[in-house]
N, C-alpha and C positions, 0 to 999 in steps of 0.2 A: 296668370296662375289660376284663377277662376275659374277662366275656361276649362283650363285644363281637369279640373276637379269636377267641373261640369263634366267632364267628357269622359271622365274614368268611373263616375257614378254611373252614368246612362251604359256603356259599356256592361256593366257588370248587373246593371238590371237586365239586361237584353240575354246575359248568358243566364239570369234567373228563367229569365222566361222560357226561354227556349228548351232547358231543360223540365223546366214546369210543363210546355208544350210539348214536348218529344216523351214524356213519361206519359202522357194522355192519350197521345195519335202517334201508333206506330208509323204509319206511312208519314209522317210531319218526323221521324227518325231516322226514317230512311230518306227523306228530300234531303234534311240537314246534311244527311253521312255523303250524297250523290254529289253537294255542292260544296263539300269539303275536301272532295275528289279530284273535280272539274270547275274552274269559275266558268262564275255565271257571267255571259257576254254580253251587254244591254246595245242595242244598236243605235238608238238615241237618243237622249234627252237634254232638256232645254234649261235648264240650270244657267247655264251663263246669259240666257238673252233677258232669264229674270230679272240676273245682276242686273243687265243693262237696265231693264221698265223699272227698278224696285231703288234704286243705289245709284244710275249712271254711273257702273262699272267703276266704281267709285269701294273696291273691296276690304280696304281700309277700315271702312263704318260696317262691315257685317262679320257676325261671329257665326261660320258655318256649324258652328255644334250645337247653338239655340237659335240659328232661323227657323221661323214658326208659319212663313208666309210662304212656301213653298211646299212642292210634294218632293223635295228633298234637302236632305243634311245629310249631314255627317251620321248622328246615332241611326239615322234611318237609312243610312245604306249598311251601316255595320249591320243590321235588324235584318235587315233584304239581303245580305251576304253575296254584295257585288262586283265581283268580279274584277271585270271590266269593263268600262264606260265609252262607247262614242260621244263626248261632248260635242253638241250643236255648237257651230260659228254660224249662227242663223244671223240674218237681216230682209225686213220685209221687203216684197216686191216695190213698193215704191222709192224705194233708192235706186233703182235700176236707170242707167244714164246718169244719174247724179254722183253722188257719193258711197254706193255700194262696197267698193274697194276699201275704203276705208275704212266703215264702219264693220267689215269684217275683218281684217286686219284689226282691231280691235276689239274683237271677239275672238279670235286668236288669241293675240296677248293676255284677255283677261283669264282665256283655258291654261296657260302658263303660271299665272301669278297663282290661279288658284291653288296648282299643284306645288308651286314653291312656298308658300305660305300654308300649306297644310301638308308638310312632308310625309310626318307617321300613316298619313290615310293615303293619299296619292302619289300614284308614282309614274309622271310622263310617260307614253307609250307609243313606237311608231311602228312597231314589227310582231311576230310571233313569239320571238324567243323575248320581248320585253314584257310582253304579258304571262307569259309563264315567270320568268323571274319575278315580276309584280306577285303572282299566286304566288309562290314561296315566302316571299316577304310577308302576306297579310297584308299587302294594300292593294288597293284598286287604282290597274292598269287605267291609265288616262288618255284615251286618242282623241283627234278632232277630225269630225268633218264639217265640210260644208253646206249648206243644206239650200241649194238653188245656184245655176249658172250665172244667174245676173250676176254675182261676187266675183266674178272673173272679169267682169267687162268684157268680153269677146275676145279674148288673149292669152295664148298661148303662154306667153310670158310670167303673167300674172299667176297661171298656172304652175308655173315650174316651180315662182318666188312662195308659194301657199304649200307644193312639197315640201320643198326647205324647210318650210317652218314648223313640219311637224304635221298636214294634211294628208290625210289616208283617205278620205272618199269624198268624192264631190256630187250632190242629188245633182241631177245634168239640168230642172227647174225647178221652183217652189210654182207657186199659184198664177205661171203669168208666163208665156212664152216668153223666150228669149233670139236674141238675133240669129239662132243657129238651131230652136227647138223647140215642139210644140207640149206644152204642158196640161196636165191631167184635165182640166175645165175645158177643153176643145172637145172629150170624147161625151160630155155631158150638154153639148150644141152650145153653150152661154159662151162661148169664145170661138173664134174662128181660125182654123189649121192656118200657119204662115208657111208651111214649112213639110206637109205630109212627112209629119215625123221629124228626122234631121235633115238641115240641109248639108252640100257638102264641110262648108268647115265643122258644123257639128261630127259627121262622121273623122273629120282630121283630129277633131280633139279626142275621138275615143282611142283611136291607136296613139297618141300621143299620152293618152292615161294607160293604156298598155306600158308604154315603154318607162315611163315612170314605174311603175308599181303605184296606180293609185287604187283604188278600189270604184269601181262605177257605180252609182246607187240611181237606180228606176223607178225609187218609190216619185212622187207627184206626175209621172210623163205617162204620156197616151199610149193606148197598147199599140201604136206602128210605132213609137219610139224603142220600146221596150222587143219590140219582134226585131227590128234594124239594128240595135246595139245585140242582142244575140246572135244576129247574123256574123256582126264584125268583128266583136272583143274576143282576142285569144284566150284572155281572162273570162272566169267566173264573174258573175255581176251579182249583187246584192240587189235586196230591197229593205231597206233603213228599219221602215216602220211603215207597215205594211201588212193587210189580211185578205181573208178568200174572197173574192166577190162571191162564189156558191152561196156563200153563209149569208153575206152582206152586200146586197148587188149596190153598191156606192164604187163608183169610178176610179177611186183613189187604193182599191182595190183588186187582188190579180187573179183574172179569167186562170180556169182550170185550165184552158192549152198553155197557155204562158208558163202557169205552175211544172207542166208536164218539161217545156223546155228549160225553165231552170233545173230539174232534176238533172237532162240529157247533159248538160252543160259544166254540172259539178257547182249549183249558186245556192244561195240562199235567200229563204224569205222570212224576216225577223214580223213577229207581229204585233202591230198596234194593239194597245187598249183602249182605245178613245170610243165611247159607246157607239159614236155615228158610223164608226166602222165595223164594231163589234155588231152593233141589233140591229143597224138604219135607225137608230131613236136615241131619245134625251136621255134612259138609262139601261141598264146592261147589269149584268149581275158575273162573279167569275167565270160559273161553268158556260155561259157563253164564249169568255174568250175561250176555252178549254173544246169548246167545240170547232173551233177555228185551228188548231192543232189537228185533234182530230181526225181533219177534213184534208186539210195538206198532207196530211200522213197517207191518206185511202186515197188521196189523186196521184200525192209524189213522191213519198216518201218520209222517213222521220229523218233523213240526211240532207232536208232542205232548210230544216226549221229552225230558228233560232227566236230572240226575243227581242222585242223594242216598242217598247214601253210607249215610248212617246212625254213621259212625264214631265210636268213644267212649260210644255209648250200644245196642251188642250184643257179645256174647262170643265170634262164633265169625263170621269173615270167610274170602273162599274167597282159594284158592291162586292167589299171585297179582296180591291186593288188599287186601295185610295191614294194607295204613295210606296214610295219603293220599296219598304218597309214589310211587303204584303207578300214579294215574288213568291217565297218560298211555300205559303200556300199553294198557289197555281201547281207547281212544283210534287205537292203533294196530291194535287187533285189530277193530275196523270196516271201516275200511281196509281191511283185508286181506279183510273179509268183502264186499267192493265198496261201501259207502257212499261217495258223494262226499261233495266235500269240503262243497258247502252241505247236504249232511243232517248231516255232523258239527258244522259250527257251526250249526246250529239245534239240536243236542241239548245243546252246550259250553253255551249263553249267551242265544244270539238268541230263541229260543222262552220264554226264561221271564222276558228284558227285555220281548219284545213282549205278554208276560200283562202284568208288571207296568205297564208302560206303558197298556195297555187300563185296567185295573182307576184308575190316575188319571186317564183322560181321564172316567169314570164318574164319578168321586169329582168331579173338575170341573164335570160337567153336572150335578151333584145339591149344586150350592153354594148356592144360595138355600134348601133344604131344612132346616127346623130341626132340631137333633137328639132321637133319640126319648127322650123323658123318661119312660114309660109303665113302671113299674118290673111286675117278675114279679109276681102274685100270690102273696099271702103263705104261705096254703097249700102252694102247691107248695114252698115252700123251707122252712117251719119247722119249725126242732129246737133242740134243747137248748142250742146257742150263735149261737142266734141272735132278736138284739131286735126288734120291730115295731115299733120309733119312727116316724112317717109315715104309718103304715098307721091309717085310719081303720075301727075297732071290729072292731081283725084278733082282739079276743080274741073268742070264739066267744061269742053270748050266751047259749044254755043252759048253755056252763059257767061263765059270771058269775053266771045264776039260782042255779045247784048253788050256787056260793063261797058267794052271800050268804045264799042257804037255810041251809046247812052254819053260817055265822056268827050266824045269827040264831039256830038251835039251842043253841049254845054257850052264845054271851050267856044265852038262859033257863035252861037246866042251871045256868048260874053264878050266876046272880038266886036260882033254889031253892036251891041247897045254902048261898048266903049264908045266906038266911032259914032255912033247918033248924038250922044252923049258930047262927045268931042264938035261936032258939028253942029250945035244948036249954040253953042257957048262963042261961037265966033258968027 
């Protein structure tokens, strides 16, 4: 009950302000009117991997309307008037071969409970038309992606089971090649290519995220990843959380020819806040990121652009944009920099409903298509915790010859020393 009284006071301070706000800066009147038009579509934040570091996903013991150790809650999304959300089921690269699968799979679960336990604000989300009905409601549409391949374990399978559950975009890596692909720190020489890009089962899982309708997200992968998945996806490809290298020559950032072909392609590119991507430095200030629109705009368009924050999963946000609380500034600071008003709702909403949207009309015309059942080669993925049940004669047979050479030697060592053994006793 508390909460809740919490939550109807901060509500109705936030509509003091805004109008306290909005009577001061017109153009902060005209963002509010743009994004009470069009939600605002955040491409991704890290809210749930907090739960995990902060609670062990443990959501029970957290009241989302007074968490105070995040750059986000509940009154501060109401504040930031968002939309809709890609919640991260983020897990660090070092799960990979380990326990990966699971602990996202349980970052999955906890993007569920969150939205079952905070009904009036969230509302699950797997498609276009449920984020529009989410905007009519007044809550914030809720999807999930994944944010790195190693959560798949090299498995189609595991793929399909993460659709199911409500997965709309999988990053193809975070910080760390995978069995099937080389990840952003290769084009920065500190990691070495496995892979020139994808290998072929990387290229099988991308048409198999085709025929799904998943959405491809390129933000962490090298630019031949990212030129080789545009060569192949019939879909539109996303990048999460992502900005200009022009502006910010950091790796984790996309070259203007890239930019030019996700235009050609109908994709989007949501943009980071994180200063190291923003200025290359420890701080940033807003109209920096505002020059990173901008800049996409004069390379490729304002129908590429969309937003992604990154919040709750970086340390250091510019002045400005301290928490989700803030968007609708940015918002305004467009405005200001002459954007109309349809290039601002194509960068809020409309450009990454009309990706999503493309990518299921895809998924639709590839309905009769069976799913690809063609598992990775075994090689490519075996190590020490991992079985070859299925795989026909993945144990290698010169070292079956070696085992049973090796056993056969023994057996006779153990036949003579019986008999010497036997022989000395008589």
């Amino acid at each position: 009950m508390l909460a809740k009284v919490i939550s109807a006071v901060c509500v109705t301070l936030w509509i003091t302000s805004c109008v306290i706000t909005s009577a001061e800066d017109p153009l902060m009147t005209r963002a509010v009117k743009l994004m009470s038009e069009t939600p605002l579509i955040d491409g991704h934040n890290d809210l749930p991997w907090q739960l995990r570091k902060q609670f062990n996903n443990q959501l029970n013991k957290v009241d989302l309307n007074t968490l105070s150790t995040t750059h986000t809650n509940i009154p501060k999304i109401k504040e930031g008037r968002l939309g809709a959300q890609f919640w991260s089921a983020y897990v660090p690269c070092d799960t990979q071969y380990k326990d990966a699968v699971r602990q996202t799979l349980e970052q999955i679960d906890v993007i569920h409970r969150m939205c079952q336990s905070y009904p009036e604000t969230f509302m699950f989300a797997t498609s276009t038309q449920d984020i529009r009905d989410a905007f009519k409601l007044n809550k914030t549409a809720s999807l999930i992606g994944v944010e790195g391949g190693h959560s798949i374990d090299s498995s189609l399978g595991t793929l399909r089971t993460m659709y199911h559950l409500g997965v709309r975009y999988l990053t193809l890596t975070h910080s760390c090649n995978t069995p099937w692909a080389d990840n952003w720190l290769v084009d920065t020489g500190s990691e070495p290519s496995e892979h020139n890009g994808l290998s072929p089962f990387g290229k099988q899982l991308i048409v198999e995220m085709n025929r799904l309708g998943m959405l491809i997200d390129l933000a962490h992968v090298t630019v031949a990843v990212m030129n080789q998945v545009l060569d192949i996806s019939k879909a539109p490809i996303i990048f999460s959380h992502s900005s200009a290298y022009s502006v910010c020559p950091n790796k984790r950032n996309v070259p203007d020819d890239v930019l030019r072909r996700v235009n050609a392609t109908g994709g989007i590119v949501m943009i980071n806040f994180y200063n190291d991507y923003v200025t290359c430095s420890k701080t940033a200030k807003l109209s920096d990121v505002a020059d990173h629109f901008d800049h996409i705009k004069k390379v490729a368009g304002a129908g590429i652009i969309g937003f992604g924050g990154d919040y709750d999963g970086v340390t250091r946000l510019p002045e400005g944009l301290e928490d989700v609380s803030k968007v609708p500034k940015l918002v305004a600071e467009l405005l200001r920099r002459g954007w109309t008003d349809e290039e601002v709702k194509d960068a809020l909403g409309d450009n990454l409903l009309r990706v999503l949207q493309e990518t299921e009309k895809v998924r639709d015309s590839l309905n009769n298509t069976k799913p690809d059942d063609v598992p990775i080669p075994y090689d490519e993925v075996k190590n020490s915790c991992r079985t070859s049940y299925g795989y026909p004669n993945a144990e290698n047979p010169s070292d079956a010859g070696a085992v049973h050479s090796l056993s056969t030697l023994v057996l006779l060592l153990t036949l003579a020393l019986h008999t010497l053994i036997t022989s000395t006793a008589f």
